[in-house]
N, C-alpha and C positions, 0 to 999 in steps of 0.2 A: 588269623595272623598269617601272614605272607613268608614264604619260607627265604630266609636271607643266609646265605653260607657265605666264611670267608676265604676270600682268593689271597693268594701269597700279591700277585700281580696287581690285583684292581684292588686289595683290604674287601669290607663288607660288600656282598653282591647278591640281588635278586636274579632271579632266574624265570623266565617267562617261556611258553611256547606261543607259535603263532601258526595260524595255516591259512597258504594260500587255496581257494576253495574256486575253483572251476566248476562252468556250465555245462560241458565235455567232459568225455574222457580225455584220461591224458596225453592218449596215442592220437587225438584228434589233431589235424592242422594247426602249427603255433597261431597261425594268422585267424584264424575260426575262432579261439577260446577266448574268454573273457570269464573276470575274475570276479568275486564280491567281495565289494569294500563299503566299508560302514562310514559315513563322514559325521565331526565330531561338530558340535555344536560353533560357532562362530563366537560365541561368547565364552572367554577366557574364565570369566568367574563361574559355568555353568558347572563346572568340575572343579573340586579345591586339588584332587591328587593329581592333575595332571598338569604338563610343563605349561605355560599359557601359549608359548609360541606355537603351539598345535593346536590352538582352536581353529576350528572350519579346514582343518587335515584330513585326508583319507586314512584308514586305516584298517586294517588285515584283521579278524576275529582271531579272538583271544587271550590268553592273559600270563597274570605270574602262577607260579606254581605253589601251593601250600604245603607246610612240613606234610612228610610222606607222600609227596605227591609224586609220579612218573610224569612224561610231558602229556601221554596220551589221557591219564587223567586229566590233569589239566586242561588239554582241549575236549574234552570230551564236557565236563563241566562248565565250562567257555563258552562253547558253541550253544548248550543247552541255555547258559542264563543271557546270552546277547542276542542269541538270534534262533532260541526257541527247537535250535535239530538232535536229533536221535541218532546216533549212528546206528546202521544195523550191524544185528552180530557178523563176527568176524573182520570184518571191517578193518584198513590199517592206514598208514599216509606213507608217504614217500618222503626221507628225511630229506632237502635239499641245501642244508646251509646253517650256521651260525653267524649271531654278531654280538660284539660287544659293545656295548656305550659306557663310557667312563664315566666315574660320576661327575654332577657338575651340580650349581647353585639351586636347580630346581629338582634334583632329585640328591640326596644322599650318599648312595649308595651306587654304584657301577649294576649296570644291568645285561645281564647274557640272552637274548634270545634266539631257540631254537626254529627254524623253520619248515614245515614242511608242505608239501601239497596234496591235493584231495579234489575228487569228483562229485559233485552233487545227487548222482548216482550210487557215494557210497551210504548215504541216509535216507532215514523212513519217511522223511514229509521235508517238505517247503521253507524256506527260512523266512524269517520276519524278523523286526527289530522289535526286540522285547526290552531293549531298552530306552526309549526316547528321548530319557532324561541326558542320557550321554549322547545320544547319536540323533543328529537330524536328521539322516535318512540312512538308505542301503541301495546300492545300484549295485546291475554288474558291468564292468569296465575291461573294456578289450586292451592288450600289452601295447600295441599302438599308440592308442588313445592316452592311457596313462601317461605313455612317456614323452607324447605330444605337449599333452598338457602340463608336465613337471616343468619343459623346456622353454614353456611360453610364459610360464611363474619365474621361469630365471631361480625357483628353487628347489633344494635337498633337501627329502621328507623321511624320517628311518623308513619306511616301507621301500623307499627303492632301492637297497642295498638287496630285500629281500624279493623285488620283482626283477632284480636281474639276474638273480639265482634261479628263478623257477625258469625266464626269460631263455637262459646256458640249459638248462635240466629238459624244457621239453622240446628245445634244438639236437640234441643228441638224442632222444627216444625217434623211433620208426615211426613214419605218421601213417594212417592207418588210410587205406584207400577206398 
């Protein structure tokens, strides 16, 4: 069961984390990184729970949060059932951002997601896409690129609320020489 609290502001609301997950560390060159994003199937009916206007969307690993859950659980359980990673101990993200979706016809309920970022370096083994049924593939996608390509779609995807926060986050970090 998905943990849904209610907000004075939005009434009933899920709560999801998400992380954006670099090739690099995150002191590397903005221009150097590229992110993983999982793309969703093209066919609207291949998922009943999600919006249809995001089928064959890119999309950030991740998910909602279940009662008792912290975000870090929650990606941590995320990351293990979509794309198969470990974190190693100790291990943490860097919180870079919130957003809220209100709710509307295909979902319910208003949803909050946290965002944060991560290095591919802070886990024990390689991602893969464990789930297929959701996701047609997994590439990694340079900040460029992506924003190349949202602009030649002529469309707004939720993930680029959250690639322009990571976009501001590791323009102000020192890039490492």
């Amino acid at each position: 069961m998905r943990g849904i609290r209610k907000l004075a502001k939005w009434g009933p609301t899920e709560f999801g984390a998400k992380l954006l997950l670099t090739d690099k560390p995150l002191d590397t060159a903005r221009d150097q990184l590229r992110m993983l994003m999982l793309k969703r199937h093209g066919d609207a009916e291949t998922r009943s729970d999600d919006d249809p206007n995001l089928a064959g969307a890119w999309t950030l690993p991740g998910g909602h949060l279940d009662p008792g859950d912290d975000d870090m659980a929650a990606l941590r359980r995320e990351l293990k059932e979509e794309l198969g990673l470990r974190l190693r101990k100790g291990r943490t993200f860097a919180r870079i951002g919130q957003t809220t979706i209100p709710a509307r016809e295909a979902f319910p309920q208003a949803y909050v997601n946290t965002y944060y970022a991560g290095s591919l370096a802070d886990f024990a083994n390689r991602p893969k896409n464990m789930e297929p049924h959701k996701f047609q593939s997994l590439d990694w996608v340079g900040l460029d690129d992506y924003f190349a390509e949202q602009n030649k779609a002529n469309r707004l995807r939720p993930v680029d609320n959250a690639v322009e926060m990571f976009d501001r986050h590791v323009k102000k970090r020192p890039t490492r020489k």
